[in-house]
LOTOR-7744 format. One record per residue: y, x, z negated of N, C-alpha, C in turn; residue in one letter. Coordinates in steps of 0.05 Angstrom, whole numbers, plus 32768, in hexadecimal, padded with zeros to 4 digits. Layout:
nc2,nc1,nc3,cac2,cac1,cac3,cc2,cc1,cc3,guro
Y,X,Z,Y,X,Z,Y,X,Z,A
...
END
This chain:
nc2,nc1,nc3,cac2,cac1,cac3,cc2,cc1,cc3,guro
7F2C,7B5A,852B,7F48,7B5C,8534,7F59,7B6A,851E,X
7F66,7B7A,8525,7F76,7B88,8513,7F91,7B7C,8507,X
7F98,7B8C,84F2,7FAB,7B70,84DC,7FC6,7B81,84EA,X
7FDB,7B78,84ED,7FF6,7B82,84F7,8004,7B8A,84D9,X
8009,7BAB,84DC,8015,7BB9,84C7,802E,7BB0,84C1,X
8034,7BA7,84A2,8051,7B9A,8496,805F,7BB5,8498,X
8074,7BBB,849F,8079,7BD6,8498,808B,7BD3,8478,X
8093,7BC0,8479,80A1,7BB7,8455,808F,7BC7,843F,X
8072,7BC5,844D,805E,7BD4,8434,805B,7BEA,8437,X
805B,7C01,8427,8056,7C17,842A,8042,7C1F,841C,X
802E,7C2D,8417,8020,7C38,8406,802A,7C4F,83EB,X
8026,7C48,83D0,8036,7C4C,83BB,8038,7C72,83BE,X
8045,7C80,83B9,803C,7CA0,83B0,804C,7CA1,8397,X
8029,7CB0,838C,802C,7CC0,836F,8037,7CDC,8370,X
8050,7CD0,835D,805F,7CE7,835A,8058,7CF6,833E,X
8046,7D1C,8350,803F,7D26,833E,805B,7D36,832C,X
8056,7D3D,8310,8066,7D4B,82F9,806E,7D5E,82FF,X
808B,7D63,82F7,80A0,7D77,8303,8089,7D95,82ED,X
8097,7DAF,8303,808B,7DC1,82EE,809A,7DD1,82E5,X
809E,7DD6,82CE,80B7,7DE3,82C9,80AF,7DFF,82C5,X
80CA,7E13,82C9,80B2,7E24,82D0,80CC,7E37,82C2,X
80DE,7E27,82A9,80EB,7E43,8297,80F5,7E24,8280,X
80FA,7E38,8270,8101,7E1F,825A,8124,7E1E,8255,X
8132,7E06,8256,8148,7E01,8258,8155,7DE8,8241,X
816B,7DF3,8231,816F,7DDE,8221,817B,7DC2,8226,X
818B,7DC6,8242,8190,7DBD,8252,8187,7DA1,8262,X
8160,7DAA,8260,8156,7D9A,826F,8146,7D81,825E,X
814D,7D71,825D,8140,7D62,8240,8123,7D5D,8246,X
8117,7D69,825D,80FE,7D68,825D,80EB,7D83,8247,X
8105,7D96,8244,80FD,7DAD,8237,8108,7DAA,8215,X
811B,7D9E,8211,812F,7DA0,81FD,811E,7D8A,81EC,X
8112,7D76,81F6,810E,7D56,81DC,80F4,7D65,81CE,X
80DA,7D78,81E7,80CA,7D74,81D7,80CE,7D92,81C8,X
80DE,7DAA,81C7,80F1,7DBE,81B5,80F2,7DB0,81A0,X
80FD,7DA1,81A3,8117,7D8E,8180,80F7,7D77,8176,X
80E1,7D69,818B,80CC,7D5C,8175,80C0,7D7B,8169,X
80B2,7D8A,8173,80A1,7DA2,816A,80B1,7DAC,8157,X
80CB,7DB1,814F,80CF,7DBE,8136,80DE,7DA6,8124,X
80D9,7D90,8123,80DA,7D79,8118,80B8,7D7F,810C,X
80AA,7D7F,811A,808F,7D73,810D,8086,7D88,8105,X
8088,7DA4,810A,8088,7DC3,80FA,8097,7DB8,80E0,X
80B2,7DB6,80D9,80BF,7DB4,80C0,80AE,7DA0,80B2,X
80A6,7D88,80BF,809B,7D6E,80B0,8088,7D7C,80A5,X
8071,7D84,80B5,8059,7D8E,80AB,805D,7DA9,808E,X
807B,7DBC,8092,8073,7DCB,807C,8081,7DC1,8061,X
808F,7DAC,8063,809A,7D93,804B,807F,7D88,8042,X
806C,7D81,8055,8056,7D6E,804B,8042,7D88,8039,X
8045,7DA0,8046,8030,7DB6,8038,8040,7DC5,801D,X
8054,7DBE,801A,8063,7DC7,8006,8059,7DD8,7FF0,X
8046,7DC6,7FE0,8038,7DC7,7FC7,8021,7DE8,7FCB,X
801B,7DDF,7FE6,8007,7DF2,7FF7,8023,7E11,7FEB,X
8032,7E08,7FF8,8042,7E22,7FF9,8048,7E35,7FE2,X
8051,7E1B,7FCC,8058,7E1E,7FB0,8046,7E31,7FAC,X
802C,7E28,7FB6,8015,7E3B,7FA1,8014,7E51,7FA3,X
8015,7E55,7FC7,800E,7E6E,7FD5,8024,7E82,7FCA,X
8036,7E7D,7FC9,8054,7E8E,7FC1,804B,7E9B,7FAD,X
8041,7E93,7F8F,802F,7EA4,7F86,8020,7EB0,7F7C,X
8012,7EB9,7F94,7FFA,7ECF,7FA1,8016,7EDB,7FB2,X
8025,7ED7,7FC0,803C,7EEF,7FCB,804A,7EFB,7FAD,X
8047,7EF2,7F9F,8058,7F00,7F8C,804B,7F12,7F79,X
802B,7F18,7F8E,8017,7F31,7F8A,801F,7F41,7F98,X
8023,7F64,7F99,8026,7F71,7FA9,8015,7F76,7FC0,X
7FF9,7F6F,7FBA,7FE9,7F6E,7FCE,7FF0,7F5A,7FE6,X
8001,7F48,7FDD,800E,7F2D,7FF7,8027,7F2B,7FF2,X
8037,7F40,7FEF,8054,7F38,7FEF,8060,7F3B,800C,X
804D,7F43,8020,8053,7F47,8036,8053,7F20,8044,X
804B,7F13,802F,8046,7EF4,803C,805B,7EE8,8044,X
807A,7EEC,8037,8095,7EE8,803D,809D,7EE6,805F,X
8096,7EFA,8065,809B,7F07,807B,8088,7EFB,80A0,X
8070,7EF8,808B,8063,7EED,80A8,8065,7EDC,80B9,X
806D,7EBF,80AA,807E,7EAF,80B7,808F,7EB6,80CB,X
80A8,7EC5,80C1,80B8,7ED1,80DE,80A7,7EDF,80F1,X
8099,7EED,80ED,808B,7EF8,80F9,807B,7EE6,8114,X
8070,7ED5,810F,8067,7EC5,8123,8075,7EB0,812C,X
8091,7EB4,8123,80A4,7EA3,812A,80AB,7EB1,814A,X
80AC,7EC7,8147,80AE,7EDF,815D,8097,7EE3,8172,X
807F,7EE0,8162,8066,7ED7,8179,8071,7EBA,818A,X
8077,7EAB,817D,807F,7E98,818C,8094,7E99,8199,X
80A5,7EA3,8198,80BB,7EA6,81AA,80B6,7EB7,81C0,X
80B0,7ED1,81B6,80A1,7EDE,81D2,8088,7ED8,81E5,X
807B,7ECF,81E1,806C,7EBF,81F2,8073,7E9E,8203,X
808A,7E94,81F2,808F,7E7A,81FA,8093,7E76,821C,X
8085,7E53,8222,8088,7E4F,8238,8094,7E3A,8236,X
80A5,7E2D,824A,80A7,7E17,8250,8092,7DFB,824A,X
8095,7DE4,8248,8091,7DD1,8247,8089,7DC9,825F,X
806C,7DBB,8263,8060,7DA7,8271,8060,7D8C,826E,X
805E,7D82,8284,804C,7D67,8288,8031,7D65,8277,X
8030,7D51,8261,8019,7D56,8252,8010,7D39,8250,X
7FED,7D3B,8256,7FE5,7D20,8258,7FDF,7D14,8240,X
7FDF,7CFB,823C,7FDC,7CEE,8228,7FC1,7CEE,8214,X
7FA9,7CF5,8221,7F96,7CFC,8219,7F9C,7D12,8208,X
7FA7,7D2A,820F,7FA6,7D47,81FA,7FB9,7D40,81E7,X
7FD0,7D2F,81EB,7FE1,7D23,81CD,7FCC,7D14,81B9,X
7FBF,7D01,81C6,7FAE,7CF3,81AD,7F99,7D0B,81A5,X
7F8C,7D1F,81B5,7F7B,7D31,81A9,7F93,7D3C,818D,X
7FAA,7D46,8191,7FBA,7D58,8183,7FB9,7D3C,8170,X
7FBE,7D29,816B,7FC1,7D16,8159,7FA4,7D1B,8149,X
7F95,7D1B,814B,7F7C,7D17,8140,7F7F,7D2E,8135,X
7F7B,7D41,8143,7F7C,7D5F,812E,7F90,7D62,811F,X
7FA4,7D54,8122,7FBB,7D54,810F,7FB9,7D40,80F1,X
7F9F,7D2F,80F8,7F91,7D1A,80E2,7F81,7D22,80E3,X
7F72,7D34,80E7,7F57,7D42,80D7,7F5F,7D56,80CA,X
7F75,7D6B,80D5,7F7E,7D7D,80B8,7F8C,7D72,809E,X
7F93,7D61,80A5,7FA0,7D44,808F,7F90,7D45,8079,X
7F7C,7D34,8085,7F5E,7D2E,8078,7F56,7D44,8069,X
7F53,7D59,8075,7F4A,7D7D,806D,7F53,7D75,8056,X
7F71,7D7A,8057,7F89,7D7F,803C,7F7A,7D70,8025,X
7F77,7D59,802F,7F71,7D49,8012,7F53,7D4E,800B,X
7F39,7D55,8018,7F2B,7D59,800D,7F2A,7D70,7FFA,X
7F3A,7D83,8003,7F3B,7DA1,7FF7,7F49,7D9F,7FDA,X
7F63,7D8D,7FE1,7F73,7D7E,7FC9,7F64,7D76,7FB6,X
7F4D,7D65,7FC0,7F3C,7D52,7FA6,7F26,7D6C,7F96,X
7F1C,7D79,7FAF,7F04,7D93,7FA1,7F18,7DB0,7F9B,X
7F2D,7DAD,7F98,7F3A,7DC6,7F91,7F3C,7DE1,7F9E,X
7F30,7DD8,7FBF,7F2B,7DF9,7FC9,7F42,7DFE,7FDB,X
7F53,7E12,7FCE,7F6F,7E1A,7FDB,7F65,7E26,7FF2,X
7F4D,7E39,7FFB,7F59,7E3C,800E,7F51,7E2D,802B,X
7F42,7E1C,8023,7F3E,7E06,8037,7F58,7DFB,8046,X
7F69,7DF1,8031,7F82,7DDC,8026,7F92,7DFA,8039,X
7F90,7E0D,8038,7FA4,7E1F,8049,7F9E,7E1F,8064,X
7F8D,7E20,8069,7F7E,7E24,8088,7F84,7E04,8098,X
7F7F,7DF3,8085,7F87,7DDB,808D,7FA6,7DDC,809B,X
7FB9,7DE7,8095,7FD1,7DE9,809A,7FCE,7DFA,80B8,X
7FBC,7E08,80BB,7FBB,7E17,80CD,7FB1,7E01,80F6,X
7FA5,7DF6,80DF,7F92,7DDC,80FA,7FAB,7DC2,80FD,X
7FB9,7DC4,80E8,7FD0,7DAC,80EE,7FE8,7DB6,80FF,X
7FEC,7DD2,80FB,7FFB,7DE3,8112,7FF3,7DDF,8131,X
7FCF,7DE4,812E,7FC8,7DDF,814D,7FD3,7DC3,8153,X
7FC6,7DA8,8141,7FC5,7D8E,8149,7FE9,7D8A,8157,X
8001,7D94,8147,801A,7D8F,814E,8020,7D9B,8165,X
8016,7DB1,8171,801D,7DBE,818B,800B,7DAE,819C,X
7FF9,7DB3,8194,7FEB,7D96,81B1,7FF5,7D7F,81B3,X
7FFF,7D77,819D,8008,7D55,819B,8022,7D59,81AE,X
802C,7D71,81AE,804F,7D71,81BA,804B,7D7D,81D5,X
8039,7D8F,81DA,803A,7D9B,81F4,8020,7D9D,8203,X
800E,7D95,81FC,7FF8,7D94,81FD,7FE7,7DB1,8201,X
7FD2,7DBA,8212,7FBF,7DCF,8216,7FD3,7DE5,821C,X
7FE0,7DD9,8233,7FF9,7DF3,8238,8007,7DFF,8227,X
800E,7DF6,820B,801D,7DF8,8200,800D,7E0B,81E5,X
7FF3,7E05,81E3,7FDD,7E10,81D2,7FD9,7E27,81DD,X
7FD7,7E2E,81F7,7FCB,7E41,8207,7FE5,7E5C,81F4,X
8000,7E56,81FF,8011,7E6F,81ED,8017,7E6D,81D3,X
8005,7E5B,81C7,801F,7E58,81AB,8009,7E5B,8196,X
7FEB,7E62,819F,7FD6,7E60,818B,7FD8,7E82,8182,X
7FE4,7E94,818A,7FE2,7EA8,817F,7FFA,7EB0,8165,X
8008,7E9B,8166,801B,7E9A,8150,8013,7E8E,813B,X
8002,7E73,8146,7FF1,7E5E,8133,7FDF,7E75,811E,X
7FD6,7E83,8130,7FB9,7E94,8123,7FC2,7EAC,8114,X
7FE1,7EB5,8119,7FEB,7EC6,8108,7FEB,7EBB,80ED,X
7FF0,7EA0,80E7,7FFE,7E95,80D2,7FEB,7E9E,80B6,X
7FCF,7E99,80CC,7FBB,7EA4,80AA,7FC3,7EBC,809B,X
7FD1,7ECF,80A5,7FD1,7EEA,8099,7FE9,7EE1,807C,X
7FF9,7ED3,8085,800E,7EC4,8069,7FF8,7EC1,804F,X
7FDB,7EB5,8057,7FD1,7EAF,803B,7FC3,7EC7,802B,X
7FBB,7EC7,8017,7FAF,7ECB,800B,7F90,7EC4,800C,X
7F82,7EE0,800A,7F5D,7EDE,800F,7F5F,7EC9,7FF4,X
7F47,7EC4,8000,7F2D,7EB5,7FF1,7F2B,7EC4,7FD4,X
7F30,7EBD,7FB5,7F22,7ECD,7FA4,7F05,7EDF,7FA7,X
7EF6,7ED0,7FB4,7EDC,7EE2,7FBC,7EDE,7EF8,7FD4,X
7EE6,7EEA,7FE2,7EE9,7F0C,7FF2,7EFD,7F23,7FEF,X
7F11,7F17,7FDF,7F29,7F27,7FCA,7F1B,7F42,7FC4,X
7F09,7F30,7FAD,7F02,7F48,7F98,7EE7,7F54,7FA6,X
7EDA,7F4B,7FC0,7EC7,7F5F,7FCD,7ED6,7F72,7FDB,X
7EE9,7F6C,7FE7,7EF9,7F83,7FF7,7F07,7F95,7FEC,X
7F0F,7F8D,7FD2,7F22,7F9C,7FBE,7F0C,7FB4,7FB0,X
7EFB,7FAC,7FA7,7EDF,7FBE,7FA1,7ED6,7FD2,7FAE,X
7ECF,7FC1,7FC3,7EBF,7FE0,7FE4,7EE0,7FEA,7FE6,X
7EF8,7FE9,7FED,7F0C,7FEE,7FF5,7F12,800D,7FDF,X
7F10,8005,7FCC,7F1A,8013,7FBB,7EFA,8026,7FBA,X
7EE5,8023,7FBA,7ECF,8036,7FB2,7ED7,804F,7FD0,X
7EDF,8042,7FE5,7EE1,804F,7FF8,7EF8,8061,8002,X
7F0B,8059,7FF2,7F22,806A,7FF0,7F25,8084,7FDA,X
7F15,807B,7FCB,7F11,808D,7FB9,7EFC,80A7,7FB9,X
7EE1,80A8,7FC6,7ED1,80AE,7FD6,7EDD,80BD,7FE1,X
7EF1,80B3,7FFE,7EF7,80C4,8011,7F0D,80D4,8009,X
7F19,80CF,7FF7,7F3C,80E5,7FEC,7F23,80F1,7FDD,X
7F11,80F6,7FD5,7EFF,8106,7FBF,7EF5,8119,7FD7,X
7EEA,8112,7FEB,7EDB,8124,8005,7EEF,8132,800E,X
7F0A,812A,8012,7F1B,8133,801B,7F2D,8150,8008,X
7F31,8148,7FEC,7F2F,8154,7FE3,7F2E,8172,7FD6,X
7F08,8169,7FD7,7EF4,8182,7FD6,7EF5,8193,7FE9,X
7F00,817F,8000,7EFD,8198,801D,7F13,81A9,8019,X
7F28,81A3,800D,7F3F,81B1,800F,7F3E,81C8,7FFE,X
7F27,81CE,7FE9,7F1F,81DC,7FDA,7F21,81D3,7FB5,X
7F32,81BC,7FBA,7F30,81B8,7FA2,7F17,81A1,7F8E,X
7F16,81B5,7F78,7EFC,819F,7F6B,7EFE,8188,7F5D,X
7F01,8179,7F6D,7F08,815D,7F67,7EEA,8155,7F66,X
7EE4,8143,7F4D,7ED1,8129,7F50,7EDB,810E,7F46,X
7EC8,80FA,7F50,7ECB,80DE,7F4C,7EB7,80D0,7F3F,X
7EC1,80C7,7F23,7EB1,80B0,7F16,7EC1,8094,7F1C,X
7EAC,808A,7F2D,7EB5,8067,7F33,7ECE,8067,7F43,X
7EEE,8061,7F3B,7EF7,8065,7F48,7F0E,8078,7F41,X
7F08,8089,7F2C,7F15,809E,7F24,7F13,80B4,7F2F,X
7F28,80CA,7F3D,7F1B,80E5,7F3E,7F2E,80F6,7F29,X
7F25,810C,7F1D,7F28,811F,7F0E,7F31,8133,7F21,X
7F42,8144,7F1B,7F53,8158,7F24,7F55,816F,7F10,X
7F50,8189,7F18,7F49,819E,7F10,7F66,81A9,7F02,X
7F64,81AA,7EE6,7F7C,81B0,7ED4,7F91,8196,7ECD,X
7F8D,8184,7ED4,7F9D,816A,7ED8,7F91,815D,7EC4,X
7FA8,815C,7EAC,7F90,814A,7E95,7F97,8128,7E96,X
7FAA,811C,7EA4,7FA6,8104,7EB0,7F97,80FD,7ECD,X
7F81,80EE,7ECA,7F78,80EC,7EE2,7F80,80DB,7EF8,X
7F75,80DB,7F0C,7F81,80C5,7F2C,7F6E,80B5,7F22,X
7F7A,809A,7F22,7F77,807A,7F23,7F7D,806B,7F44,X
7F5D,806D,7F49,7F6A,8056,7F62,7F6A,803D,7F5F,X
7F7D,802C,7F58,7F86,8015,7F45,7F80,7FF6,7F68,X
7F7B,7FE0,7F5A,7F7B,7FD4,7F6B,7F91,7FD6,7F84,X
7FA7,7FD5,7F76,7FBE,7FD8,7F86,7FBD,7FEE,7F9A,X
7FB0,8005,7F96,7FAB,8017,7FAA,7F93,8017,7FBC,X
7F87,8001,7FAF,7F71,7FFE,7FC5,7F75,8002,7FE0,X
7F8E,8000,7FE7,7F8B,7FFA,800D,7F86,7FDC,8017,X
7F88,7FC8,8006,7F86,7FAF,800B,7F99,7F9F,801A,X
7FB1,7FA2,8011,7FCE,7F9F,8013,7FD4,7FA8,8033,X
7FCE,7FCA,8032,7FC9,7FDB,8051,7FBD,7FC6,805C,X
7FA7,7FBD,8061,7F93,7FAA,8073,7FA3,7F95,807B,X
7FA9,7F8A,8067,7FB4,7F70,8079,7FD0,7F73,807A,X
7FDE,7F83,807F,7FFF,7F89,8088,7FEF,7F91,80A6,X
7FD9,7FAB,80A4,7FD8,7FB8,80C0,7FC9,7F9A,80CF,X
7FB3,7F99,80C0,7FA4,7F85,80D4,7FBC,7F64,80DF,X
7FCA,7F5E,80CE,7FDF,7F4E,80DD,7FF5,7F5C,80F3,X
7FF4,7F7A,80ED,8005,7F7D,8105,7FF6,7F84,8117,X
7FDB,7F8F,8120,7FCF,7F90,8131,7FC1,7F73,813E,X
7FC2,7F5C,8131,7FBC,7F50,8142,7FCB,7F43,814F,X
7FED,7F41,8144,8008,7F42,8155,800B,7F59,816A,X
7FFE,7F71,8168,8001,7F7E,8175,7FF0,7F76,8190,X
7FDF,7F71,8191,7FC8,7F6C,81A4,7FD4,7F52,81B7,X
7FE2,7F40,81A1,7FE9,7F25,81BA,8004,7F27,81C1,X
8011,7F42,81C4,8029,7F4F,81CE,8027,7F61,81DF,X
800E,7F7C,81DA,8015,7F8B,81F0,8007,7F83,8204,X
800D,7F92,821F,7FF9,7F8B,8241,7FEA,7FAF,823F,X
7FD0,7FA1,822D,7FBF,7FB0,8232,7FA0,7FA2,823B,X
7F8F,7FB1,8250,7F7B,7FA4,8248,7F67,7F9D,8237,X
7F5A,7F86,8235,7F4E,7F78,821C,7F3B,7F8F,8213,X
7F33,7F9B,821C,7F1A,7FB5,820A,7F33,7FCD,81F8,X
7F4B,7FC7,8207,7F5F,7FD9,81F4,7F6C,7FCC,81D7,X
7F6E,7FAF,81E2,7F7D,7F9B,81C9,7F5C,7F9C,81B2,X
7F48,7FA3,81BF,7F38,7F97,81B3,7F29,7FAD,81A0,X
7F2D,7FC8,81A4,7F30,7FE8,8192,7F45,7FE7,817C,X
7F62,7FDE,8183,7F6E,7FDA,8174,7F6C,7FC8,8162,X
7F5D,7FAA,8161,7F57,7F9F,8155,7F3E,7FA4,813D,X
7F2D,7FAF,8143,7F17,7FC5,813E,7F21,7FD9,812D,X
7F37,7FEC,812C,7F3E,7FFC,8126,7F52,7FF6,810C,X
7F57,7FE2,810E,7F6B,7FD8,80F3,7F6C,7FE0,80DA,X
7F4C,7FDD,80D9,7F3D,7FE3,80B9,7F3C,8000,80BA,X
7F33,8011,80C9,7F30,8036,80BA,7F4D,8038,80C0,X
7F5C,8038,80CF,7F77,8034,80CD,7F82,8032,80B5,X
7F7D,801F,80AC,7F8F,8015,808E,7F80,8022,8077,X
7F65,802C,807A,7F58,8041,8062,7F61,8057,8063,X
7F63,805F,807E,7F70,807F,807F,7F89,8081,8075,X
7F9B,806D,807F,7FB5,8072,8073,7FBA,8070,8054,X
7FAA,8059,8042,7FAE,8061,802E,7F9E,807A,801D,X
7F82,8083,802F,7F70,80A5,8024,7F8F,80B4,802A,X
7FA0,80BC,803B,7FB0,80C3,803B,7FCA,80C6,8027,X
7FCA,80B0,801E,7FE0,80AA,8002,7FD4,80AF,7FEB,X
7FB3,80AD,7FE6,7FA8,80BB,7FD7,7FAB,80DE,7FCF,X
7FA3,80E4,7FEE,7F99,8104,7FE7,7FBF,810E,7FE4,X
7FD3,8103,7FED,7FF2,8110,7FE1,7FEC,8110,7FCA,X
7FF1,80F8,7FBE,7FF1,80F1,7FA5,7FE0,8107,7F95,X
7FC4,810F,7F9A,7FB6,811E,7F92,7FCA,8138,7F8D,X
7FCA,8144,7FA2,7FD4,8159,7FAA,7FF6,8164,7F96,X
8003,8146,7F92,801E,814A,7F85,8013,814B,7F67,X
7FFA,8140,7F5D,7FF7,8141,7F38,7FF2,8164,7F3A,X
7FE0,816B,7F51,7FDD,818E,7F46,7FF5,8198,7F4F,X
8013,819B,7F5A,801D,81AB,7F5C,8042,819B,7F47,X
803C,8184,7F36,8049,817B,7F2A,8046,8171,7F0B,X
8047,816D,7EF4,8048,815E,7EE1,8059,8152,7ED6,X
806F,8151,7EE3,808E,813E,7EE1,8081,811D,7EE8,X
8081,810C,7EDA,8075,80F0,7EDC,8084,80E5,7EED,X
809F,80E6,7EE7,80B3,80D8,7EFB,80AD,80E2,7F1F,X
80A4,80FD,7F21,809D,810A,7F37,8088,80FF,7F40,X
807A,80F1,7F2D,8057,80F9,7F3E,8062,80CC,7F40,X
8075,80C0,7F35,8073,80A7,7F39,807F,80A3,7F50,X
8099,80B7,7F56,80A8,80B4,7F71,8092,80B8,7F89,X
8082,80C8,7F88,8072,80D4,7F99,8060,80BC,7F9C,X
8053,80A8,7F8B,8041,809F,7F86,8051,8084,7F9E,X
8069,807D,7F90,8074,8062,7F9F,807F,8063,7FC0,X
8080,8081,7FC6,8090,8089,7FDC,8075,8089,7FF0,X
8066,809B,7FE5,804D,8093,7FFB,803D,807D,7FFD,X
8040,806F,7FEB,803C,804E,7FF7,804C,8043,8010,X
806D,8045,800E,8072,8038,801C,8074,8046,8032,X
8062,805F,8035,805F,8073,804D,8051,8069,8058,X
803A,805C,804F,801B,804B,8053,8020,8046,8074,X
8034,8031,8077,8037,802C,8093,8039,8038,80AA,X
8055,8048,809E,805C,805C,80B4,8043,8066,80C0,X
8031,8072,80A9,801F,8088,80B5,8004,8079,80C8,X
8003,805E,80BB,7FEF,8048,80C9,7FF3,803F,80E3,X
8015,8042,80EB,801B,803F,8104,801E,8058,8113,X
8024,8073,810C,8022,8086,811B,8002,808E,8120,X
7FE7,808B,8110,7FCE,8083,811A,7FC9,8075,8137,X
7FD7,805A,812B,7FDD,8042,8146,7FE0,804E,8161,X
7FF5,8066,8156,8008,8069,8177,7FF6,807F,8181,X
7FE9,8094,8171,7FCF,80A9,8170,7FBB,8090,818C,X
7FB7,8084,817B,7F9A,806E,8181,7F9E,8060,81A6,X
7FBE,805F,81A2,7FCA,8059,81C4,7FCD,806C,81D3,X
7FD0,8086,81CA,7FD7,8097,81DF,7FB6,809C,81E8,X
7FA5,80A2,81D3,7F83,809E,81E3,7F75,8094,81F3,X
7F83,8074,81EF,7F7D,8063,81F7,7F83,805F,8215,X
7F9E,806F,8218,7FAE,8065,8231,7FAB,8082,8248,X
7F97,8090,8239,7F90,80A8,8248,7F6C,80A7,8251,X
7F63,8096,8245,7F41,8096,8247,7F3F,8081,8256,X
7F51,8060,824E,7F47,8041,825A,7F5A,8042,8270,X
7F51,8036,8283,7F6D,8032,82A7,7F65,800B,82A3,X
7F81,8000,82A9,7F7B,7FE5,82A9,7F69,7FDE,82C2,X
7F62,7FC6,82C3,7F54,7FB7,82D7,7F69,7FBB,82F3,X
7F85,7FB0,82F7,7F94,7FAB,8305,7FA0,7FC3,830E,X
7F9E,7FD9,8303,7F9B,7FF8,8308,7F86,8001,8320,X
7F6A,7FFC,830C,7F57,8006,8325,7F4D,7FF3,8336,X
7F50,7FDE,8338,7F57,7FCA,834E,7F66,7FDA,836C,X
7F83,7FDE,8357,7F89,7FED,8371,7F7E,8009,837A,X
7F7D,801A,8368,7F74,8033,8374,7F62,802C,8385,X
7F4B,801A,8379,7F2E,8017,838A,7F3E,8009,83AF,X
7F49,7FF2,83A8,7F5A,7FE9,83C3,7F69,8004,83D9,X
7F75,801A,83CC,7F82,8027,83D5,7F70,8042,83E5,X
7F59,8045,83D6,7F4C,8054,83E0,7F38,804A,83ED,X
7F3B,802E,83F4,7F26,8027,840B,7F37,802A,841A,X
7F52,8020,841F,7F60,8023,843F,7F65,803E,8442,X
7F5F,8051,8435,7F6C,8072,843D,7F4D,8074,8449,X
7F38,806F,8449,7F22,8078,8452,7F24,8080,846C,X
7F1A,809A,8476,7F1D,8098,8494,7F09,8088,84A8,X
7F0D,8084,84C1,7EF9,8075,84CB,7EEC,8085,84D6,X
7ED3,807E,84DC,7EC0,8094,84E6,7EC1,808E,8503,X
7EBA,80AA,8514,7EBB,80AA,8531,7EA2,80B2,8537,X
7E97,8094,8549,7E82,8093,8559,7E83,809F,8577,X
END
C-alpha cells in the first residue's frame, strides 16, 4: 500500500555556484578574494626579503640590471590575461596550502645548505601554492604565465653563468671575425680577441659583450611575447626557438659596427660613444629581427581556425553532381 505524500516535505535542491563571468569590485564575491591574493603576494615577498636583499646584488651587474623591471612586467601578464574569480573547492585550497608549506620547507633547507638558487625558485612554487590557495585551478590556469615569468628577475646559477658566458663569447667573436673577413677586411681571432688591420689597439670581446645580458632581456620578452600574442602554437613555439640566434646576431652585429668604427676612427671618445650607443641598439635591432621573423611566419603558417574554415567553405561551394 502506498504511503500518502506530506506535501510540507519537499525534496532538498542543490544550489549549484554562481559563475561569474567578468570581474567586479563591486561584487564581494570578486573583491575579498582580490584584497586576500595581494595580502598573501605582499606577505610572502616580506617573508622572502633576505632572498631579495641578495638578489638586488647580482642586478647591480649589468648583465641583470634588467631584474628591476621584470616584476612590473608580469605584473602586466597578469593583468592582461586576468579572469574573474570562481567557486573554488576546498580540496584545491588545502592542495595550494601544502605547496605553499613545501616551498616553506624548500626555503629552509636551501637556507641551512646555502644553495641560493634553490631558496629562489622556492619563491617561485610559493607563488603557485598562494594562487591555488585563493582561486584555485581556475585561477592557476591564467596567472601561471606571470608566475613563470618571475624566474627571468633572477640571476643564473654560477655554473651555468660562466658556461654560457664562455661558448657566448667564443661565438660572437668567431662570427664578427667571419663576418668581417667577408667584408674584405683581414681580421683574425686569438681566443676572444680579433686584430684589425692597421689598428694598434685590438677588439676585446669582454664578458659584458658576450651577448648574455641580450639572452635573457630577449628570451624574457619572447616568452611574454608568446603568452600574449593569438598565434598558433608551432608559431609561439619558432619564436621561442629563435630567442637565442636572435640575441647572438644582434650582439655579432654591435660587434662588426664597432669593428668597422676603430678602422675608420681613432678619437677614443668616438669609438666609446659608438661602443655604448650600439649596445643600447642591441634591442631595437633584436626586435626588428622579431618583426622580420613574423612577417615569415604570417606568410608561410595559416592558423588552424583559418583552414578549418577554408576547408568548411570549400566543401559547401562543391557542385553536386548530375546523375
Amino acid at each position: 500500500m502506498s504511503q500518502p505524500i506530506n506535501p510540507s516535505i519537499r525534496p532538498t535542491q542543490t544550489k549549484s555556484p554562481r559563475v561569474a563571468t567578468k570581474f567586479s569590485w563591486s561584487d564581494p564575491d570578486q573583491r575579498n578574494p582580490a584584497i586576500l591574493l595581494g595580502i598573501l603576494c605582499f606577505a610572502l615577498v616580506v617573508a622572502y626579503w633576505n632572498m631579495f636583499s641578495l638578489t638586488s646584488a647580482a642586478w647591480a651587474n649589468p648583465l641583470y640590471s634588467h631584474g628591476y623591471l621584470l616584476p612590473a612586467f608580469a605584473l602586466g601578464i597578469f593583468w592582461l590575461r586576468r579572469q574573474p574569480f570562481q567557486w573554488t573547492p576546498p580540496s584545491e585550497r588545502w592542495i595550494g596550502v601544502g605547496i605553499l608549506v613545501g616551498a616553506l620547507l624548500i626555503r629552509i633547507f636551501a637556507a641551512i645548505f646555502d644553495m641560493a638558487p634553490v631558496d629562489r625558485l622556492s619563491f617561485i612554487v610559493a607563488m603557485f601554492g598562494i594562487f591555488l590557495l585563493v582561486g584555485g585551478l581556475q585561477c592557476v590556469r591564467w596567472a601561471w604565465p606571470g608566475i613563470c615569468f618571475l624566474v627571468f628577475m633572477f640571476p643564473l646559477p654560477s655554473v651555468l653563468e660562466n658556461s654560457l658566458l664562455m661558448h657566448l663569447q667564443r661565438v660572437a667573436t668567431v662570427c664578427s671575425t667571419l663576418i668581417l673577413q667577408t667584408l674584405g677586411i683581414a681580421a683574425y681571432r686569438a681566443g676572444n680577441v680579433i686584430t684589425l688591420p692597421g689598428v694598434v689597439e685590438n677588439l676585446t670581446v669582454a664578458e659584458e659583450c658576450s651577448g648574455l645580458r641580450m639572452l635573457t632581456i630577449f628570451g624574457a620578452m619572447s616568452v611574454a611575447m608568446i603568452f600574449l600574442i593569438d598565434r598558433p602554437w608551432w608559431d609561439k613555439f619558432i619564436v621561442l626557438l629563435s630567442a637565442i640566434p636572435i640575441a647572438v646576431l644582434s650582439n655579432v652585429v654591435r660587434i662588426v659596427l664597432t669593428a668597422l668604427l676603430y678602422l675608420l676612427t681613432t678619437d677614443e671618445h668616438a669609438r666609446q660613444l659608438a661602443h655604448d650607443v650600439s649596445g643600447l641598439l642591441m634591442m631595437v635591432w633584436g626586435l626588428g629581427f622579431l618583426w622580420i621573423e613574423f612577417q615569415i611566419l604570417s606568410r608561410v603558417t595559416i592558423p588552424e581556425e583559418v583552414s578549418h574554415v577554408k576547408l568548411a567553405t570549400t566543401k559547401r561551394q562543391a557542385p553536386i553532381p548530375i546523375r
